[in-house]
C-alpha positions in Angstrom: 26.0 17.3 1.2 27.1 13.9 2.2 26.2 14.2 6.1 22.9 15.7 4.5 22.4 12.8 2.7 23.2 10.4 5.3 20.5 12.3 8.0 18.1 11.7 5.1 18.2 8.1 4.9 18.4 7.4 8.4 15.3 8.8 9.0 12.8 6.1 9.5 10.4 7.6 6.8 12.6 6.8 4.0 12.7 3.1 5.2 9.4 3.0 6.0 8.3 4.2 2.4 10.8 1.6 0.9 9.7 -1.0 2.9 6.6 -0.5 2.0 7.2 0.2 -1.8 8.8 -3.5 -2.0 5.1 -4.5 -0.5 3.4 -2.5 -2.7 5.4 -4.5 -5.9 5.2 -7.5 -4.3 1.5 -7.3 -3.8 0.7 -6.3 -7.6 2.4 -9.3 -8.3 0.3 -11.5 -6.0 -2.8 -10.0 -7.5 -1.9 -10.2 -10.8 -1.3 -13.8 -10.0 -4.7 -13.7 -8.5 -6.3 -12.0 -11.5 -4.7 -14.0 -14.3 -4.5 -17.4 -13.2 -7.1 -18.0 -11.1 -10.4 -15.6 -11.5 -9.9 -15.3 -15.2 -9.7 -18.4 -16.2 -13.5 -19.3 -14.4 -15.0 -16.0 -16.1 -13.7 -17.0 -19.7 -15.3 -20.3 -19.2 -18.4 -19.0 -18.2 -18.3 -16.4 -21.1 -17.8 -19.5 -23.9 -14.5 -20.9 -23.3 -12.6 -17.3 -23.9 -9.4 -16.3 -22.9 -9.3 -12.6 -22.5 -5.2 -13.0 -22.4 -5.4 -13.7 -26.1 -8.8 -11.7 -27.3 -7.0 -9.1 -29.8 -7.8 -7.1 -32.7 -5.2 -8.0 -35.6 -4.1 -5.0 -37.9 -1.5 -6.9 -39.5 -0.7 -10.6 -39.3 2.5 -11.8 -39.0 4.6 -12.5 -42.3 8.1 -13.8 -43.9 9.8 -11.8 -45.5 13.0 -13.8 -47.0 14.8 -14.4 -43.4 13.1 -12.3 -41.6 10.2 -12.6 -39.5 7.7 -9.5 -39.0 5.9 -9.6 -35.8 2.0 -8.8 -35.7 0.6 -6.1 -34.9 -2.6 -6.3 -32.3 -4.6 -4.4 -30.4 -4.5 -6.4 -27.4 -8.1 -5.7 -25.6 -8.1 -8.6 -23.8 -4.7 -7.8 -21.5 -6.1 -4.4 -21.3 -9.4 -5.8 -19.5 -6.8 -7.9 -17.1 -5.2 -4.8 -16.5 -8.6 -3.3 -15.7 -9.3 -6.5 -13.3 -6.1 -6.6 -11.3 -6.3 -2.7 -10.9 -9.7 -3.1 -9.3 -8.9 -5.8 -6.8 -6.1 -4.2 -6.1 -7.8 -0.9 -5.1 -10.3 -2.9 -3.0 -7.4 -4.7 -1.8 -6.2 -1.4 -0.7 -9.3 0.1 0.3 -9.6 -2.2 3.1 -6.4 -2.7 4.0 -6.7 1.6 5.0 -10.2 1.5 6.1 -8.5 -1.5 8.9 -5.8 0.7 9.4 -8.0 3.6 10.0 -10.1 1.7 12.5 -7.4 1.1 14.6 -5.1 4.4 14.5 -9.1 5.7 15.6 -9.5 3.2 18.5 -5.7 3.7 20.0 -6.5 7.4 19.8 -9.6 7.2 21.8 -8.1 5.1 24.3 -5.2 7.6 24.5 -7.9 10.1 25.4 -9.8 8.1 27.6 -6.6 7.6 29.5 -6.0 10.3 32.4 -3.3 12.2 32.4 -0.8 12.3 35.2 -0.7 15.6 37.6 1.2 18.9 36.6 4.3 18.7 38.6 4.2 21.6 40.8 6.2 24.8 40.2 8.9 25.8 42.2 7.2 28.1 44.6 4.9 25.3 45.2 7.9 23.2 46.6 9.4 25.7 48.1 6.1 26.9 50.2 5.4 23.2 50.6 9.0 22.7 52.3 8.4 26.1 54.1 5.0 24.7 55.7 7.0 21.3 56.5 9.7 23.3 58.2 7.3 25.2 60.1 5.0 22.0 61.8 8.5 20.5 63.1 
């Protein structure tokens, strides 16, 4: 089971998909980066000063009670609609990234095709008749 295991992971597929899996969380970051700090902030000013991060339906306020604190609870819309956002770009993001990807897996192929292949070796009675004929002149 151990050998098993061992043929598994040197396969380059399973380091190819965790290569890319490290890109993949990685890139969600970036975007969300993307998403919260930098396109949000220019669409809540343009909606009135708003900042979806905090927009939130309160059920129940936060409250004392003797030492102890009780949170708040909310419906957070507002994170919800960043979530929306960054899931978006990020799908476009990825979109294009395939569609690129696509292109070019399509282009190598069609060069691969317009390439000629070599010659069929001949078969062996080829040679030897080939050597017989050669044999034959001298």
């Amino acid at each position: 089971m151990l050998n098993e295991f061992k043929k598994f992971i040197n396969k380059g597929n399973v380091v190819e998909m965790a290569v890319g899996l490290i890109m993949a969380v990685y890139f969600g970051a970036i975007v969300k980066s993307l998403v919260d700090h930098i396109l949000m902030p220019p669409i809540g000013m343009l909606l009135g000063n708003v900042d979806f991060s905090n927009l939130k339906i309160v059920l129940q306020g936060a409250s004392m009670n003797g030492d102890v604190v009780v949170p708040e609870v909310a419906i957070s819309y507002g994170l919800f609609l960043n979530t929306i956002i960054t899931f978006l770009i990020v799908s476009v993001a990825i979109f294009i990234v395939i569609k690129g990807y696509n292109r070019m897996k399509t282009a190598m192929e069609k060069k691969e095709a317009e390439t000629p292949a070599a010659p069929p070796a001949p078969s062996k009675e080829e040679v030897l008749l080939t050597e017989i004929r050669d044999l034959l002149k001298k």
